[in-house]
C-alpha positions in Angstrom: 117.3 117.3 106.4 115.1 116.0 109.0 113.5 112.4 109.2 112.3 109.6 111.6 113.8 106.3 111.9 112.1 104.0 109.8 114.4 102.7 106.4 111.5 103.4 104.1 111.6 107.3 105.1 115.5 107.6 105.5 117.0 105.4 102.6 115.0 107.2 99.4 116.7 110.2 100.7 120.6 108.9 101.0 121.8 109.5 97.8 120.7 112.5 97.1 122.0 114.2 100.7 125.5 112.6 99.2 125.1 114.7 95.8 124.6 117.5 97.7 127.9 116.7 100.2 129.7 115.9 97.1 128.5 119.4 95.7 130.0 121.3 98.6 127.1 121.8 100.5 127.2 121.5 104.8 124.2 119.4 105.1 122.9 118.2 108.9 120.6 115.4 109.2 118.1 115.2 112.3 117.6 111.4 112.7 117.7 109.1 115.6 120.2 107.7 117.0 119.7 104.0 115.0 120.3 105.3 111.9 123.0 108.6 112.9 125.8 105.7 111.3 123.8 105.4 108.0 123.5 109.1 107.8 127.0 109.8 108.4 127.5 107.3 105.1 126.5 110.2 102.8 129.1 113.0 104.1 126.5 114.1 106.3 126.7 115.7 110.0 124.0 113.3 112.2 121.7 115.3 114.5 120.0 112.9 116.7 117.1 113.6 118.6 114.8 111.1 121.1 112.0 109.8 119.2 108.8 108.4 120.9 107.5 106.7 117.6 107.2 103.1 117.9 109.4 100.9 116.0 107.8 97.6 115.8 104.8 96.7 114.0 103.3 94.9 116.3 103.0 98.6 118.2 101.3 100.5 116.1 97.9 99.4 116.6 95.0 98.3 114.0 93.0 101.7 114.0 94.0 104.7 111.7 93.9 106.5 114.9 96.7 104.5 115.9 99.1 104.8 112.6 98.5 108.6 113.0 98.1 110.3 116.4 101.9 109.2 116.8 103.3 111.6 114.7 101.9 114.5 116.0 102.5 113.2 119.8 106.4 112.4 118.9 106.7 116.0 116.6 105.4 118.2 120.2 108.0 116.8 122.1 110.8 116.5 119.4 110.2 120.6 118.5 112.4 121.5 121.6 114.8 119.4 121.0 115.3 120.3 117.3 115.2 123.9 117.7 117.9 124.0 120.7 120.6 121.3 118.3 119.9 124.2 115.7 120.0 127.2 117.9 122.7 129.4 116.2 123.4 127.6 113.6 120.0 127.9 111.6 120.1 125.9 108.1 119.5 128.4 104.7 116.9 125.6 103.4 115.0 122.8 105.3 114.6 119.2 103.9 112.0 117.2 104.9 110.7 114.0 104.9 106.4 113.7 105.0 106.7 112.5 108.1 109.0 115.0 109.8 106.7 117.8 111.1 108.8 119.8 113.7 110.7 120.4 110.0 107.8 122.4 108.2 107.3 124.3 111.7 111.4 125.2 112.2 111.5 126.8 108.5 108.7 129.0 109.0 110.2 129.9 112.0 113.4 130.6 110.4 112.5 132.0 107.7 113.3 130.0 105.0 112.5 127.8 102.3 111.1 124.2 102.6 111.3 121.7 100.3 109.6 118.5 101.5 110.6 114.6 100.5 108.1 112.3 99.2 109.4 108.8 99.3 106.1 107.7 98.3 102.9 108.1 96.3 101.4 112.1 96.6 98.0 113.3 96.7 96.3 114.5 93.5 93.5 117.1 92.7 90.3 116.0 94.4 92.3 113.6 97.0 91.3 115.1 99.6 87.1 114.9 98.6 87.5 111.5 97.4 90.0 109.9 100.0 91.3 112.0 102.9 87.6 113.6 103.7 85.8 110.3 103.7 88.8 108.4 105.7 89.2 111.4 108.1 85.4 111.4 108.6 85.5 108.0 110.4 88.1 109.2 112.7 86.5 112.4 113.6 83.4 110.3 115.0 85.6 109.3 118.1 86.2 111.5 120.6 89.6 110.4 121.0 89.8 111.7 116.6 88.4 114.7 117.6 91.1 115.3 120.1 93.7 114.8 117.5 92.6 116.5 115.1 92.1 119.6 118.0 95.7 119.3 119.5 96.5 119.7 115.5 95.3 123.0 115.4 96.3 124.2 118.6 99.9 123.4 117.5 99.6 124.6 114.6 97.7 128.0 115.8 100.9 128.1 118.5 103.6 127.8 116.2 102.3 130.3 113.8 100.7 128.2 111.0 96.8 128.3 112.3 96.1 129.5 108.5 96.7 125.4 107.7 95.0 122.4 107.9 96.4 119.9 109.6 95.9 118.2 106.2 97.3 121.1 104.0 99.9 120.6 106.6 100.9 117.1 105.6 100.2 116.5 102.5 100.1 120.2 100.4 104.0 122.0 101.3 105.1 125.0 99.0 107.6 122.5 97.1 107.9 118.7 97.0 110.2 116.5 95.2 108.8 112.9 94.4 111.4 110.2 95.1 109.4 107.8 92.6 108.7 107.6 89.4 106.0 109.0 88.1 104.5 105.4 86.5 103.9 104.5 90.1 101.3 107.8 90.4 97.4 107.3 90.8 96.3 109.7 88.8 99.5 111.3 87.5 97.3 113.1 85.2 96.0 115.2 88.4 99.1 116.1 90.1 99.6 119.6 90.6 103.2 119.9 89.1 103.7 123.0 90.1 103.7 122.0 93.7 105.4 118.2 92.7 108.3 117.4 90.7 108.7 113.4 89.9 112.7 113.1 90.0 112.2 109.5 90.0 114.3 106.6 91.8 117.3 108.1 93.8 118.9 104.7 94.3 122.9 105.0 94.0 125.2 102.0 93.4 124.7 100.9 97.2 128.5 99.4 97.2 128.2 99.8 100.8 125.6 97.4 101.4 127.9 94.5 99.7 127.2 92.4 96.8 125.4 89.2 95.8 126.9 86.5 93.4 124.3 85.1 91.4 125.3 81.1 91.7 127.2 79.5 88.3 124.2 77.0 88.2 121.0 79.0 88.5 119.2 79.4 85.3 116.5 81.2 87.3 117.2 83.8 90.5 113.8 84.8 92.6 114.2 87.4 95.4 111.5 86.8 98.1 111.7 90.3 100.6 109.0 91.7 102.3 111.2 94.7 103.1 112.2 95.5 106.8 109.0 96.2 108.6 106.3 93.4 108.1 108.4 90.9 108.2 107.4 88.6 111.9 105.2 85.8 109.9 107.1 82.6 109.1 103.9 81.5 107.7 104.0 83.1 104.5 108.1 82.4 103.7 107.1 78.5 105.0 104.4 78.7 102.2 107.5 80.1 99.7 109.8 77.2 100.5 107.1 74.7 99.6 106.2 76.7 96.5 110.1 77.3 95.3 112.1 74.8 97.2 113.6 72.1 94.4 112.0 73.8 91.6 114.1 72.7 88.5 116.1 75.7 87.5 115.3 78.6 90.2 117.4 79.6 92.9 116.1 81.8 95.5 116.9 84.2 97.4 114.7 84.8 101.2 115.3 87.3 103.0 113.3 87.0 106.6 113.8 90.2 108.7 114.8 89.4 112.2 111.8 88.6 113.5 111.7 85.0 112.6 113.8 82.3 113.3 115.0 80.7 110.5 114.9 77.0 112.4 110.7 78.3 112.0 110.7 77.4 108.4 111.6 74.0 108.7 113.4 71.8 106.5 114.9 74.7 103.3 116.1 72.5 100.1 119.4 73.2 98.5 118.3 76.0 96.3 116.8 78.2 98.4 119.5 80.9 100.5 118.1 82.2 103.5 119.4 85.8 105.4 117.6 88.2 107.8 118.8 90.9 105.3 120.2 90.9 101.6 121.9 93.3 99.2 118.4 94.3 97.4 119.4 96.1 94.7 122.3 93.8 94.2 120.0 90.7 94.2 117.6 92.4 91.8 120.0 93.4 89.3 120.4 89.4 88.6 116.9 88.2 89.4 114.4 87.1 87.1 111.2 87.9 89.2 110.9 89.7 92.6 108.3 88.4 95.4 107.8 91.9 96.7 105.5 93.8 100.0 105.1 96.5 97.1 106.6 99.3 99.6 107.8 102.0 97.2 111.4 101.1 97.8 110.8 98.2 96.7 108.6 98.7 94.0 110.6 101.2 92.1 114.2 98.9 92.7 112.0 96.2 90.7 110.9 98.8 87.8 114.5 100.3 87.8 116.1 96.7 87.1 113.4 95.4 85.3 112.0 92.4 87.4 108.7 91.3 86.7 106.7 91.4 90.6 104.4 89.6 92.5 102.9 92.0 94.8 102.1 90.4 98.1 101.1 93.9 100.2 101.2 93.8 104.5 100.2 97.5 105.1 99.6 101.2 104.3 100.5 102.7 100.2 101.5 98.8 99.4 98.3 97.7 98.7 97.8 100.6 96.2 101.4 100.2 94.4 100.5 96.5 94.3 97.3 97.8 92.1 99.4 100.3 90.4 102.1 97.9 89.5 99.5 95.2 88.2 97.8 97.9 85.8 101.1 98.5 84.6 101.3 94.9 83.1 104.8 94.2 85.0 103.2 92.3 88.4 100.4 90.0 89.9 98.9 91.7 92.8 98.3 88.7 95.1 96.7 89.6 98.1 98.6 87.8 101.4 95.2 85.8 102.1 95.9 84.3 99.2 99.3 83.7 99.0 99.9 79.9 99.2 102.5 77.8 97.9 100.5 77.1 94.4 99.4 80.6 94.0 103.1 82.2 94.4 104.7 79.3 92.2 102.0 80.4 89.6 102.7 83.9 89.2 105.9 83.7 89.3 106.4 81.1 86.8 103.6 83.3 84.4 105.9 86.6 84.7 109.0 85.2 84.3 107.7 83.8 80.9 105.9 86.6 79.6 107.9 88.4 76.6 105.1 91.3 76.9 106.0 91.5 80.6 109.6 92.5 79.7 108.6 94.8 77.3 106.7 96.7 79.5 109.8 96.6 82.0 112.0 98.1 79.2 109.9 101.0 78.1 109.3 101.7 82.0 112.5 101.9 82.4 113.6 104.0 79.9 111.0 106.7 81.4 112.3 106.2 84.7 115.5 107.3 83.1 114.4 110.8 81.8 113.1 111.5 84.9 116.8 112.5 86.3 116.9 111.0 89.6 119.4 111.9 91.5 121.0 114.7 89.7 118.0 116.5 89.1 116.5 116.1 92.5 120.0 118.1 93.8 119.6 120.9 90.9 116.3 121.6 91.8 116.7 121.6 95.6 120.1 124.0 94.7 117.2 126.4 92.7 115.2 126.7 96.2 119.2 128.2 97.9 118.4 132.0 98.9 120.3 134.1 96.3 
């Protein structure tokens, strides 16, 4: 398995590289160093690498440009380094994350199959005419996009896989497994199944990460969590202690990253809990509504346990699961201009209310359930084992 260090990327995959330890299979994980102790969690053997890919927000720049010519710059220098940890001791099947390209390269190389991890939404038939052309078209204006998307094909072309796009490349592999369920899919009606299975969430019991007592006295829980990325602006959780703090009945749980200090907020009433980080899953299996960045961890944790959302997106796919989970009649996509104290006390207090709301949560859910998770994601990776 091979991934880069960012908790959206590695966690969807955690429970399922467990199944596969607790089948009997030798997995290795290529990772870096920060998260080699979360991947030894699973059973797994840790094979850290250097990575040069930024790990604050704040450095990766405004300009697709920036949120892409990264990968590619950190995948030519990590190549060596992955093929010399592996050299002699070459895997029978390659797991990948989306973001992981020396991966895709390294199976070709070896010979064997590829099966790639998509912790997120995947492209549908026509994406690439009616989003990737049009967004790549803006890039390829610049001359510093038309030297990406050059030194793409050049490394490509040297590493034996000039037939590809550096799009196909990305976004098309033989095999891919879909760590979400499928009711968070634009355009599920277009996927190619034969190229994507939807297994659904992969989510475990997480007893590792602790548990969360839901106070004797709280009629109402709401988790506020804008995940672990985008979360450096006390603004926003100052506007959710004016909007929650005292409310009659709610108790709240915010969770603030490490970015801010909490003496930032100011004065926090009695009912409202604040931690840099929080049992997620835990908290959500008690809450009543779910104040949410929309990333697809969180997004599919809320589905799974049935919280009605308010989808406040920062960045990247989270503004289109916000728009995905508002069509699905289970959340308020509230964009973060707009997210004042009044707004976010009024759609939570809506969803919370809303017997048609949970409804929708319940029949979600029970599809969610067919789609086998964690189970079926190691069968089907098993079925790709050379004979």
């Amino acid at each position: 398995m091979f991934s880069i260090a960012a908790h959206g990327h590695v966690n969807p995959s955690l429970e399922v590289i467990r199944e596969l330890v607790g089948r009997g299979h030798r997995v290795s994980y290529a990772v870096p160093a920060s998260f080699a102790d979360t991947v030894a969690a699973t059973g797994a053997e840790p094979v850290v690498y250097t990575s040069t890919l930024p790990t604050r927000q704040e450095d990766w720049g405004s300009e697709l440009i920036d949120h892409i010519e990264p990968f590619l710059d950190d995948a030519v220098q990590a190549l060596p380094q992955l093929a010399d940890a592996f050299a002699g001791d070459e895997p029978d099947l390659v797991l990948h994350d989306i973001t992981a390209y020396p991966a895709r390269v390294l199976a070709h190389r070896w010979g064997v199959p590829a099966v790639q991890l998509w912790p997120n939404m995947v492209p549908w038939e026509g994406y690439a005419e009616e989003v990737g052309e049009p967004r790549n078209a803006e890039v390829r204006r610049t001359e510093r996009g038309r030297a990406y998307f050059g030194r793409f094909a050049d490394w490509l072309a040297v590493n034996g896989l000039g037939d590809l796009s550096s799009e196909d490349f990305v976004a098309r592999p033989r095999r891919g497994l879909v760590l979400i369920p499928e009711a968070l899919q634009p355009n599920a009606d277009r996927v190619d199944h034969a190229r994507f299975t939807f297994v659904g969430a992969c989510q475990g019991e997480r007893a590792d990460q602790g548990e969360w007592k839901r106070p004797a006295d709280a009629e109402k829980v709401l988790l506020v969590s804008l995940g672990s990325s985008f979360t450096g602006g006390p603004a926003f959780y100052r506007e959710c202690v004016e909007a929650f703090g005292g409310l009659p009945g709610w108790h709240v749980v915010l969770q603030i990253g490490a970015q801010v200090d909490p003496a930032d907020l100011g004065h926090v009433p009695p009912n409202i809990e604040v931690h840099p980080w929080v049992p997620q899953l835990s908290v959500l299996k008690q809450a009543d509504a779910f104040i949410t960045h929309a990333g697809a961890g969180g997004s599919q944790e809320g589905l799974a346990t049935g919280t009605p959302m308010v989808a406040v997106p920062q960045a990247v796919d989270q503004f289109g699961n916000a728009d995905m989970l508002q069509s699905l009649g289970v959340a308020r996509h509230l964009p973060k201009e707009e997210a004042d104290a009044a707004s976010l006390r009024a759609a939570v207090l809506a969803l919370a209310d809303d017997p048609d709301v949970a409804a929708r949560l319940t029949l979600i859910r029970g599809r969610m359930a067919e789609e086998g998770g964690t189970g079926r994601a190691a069968d089907l990776i098993e079925a790709e084992l050379p004979a």
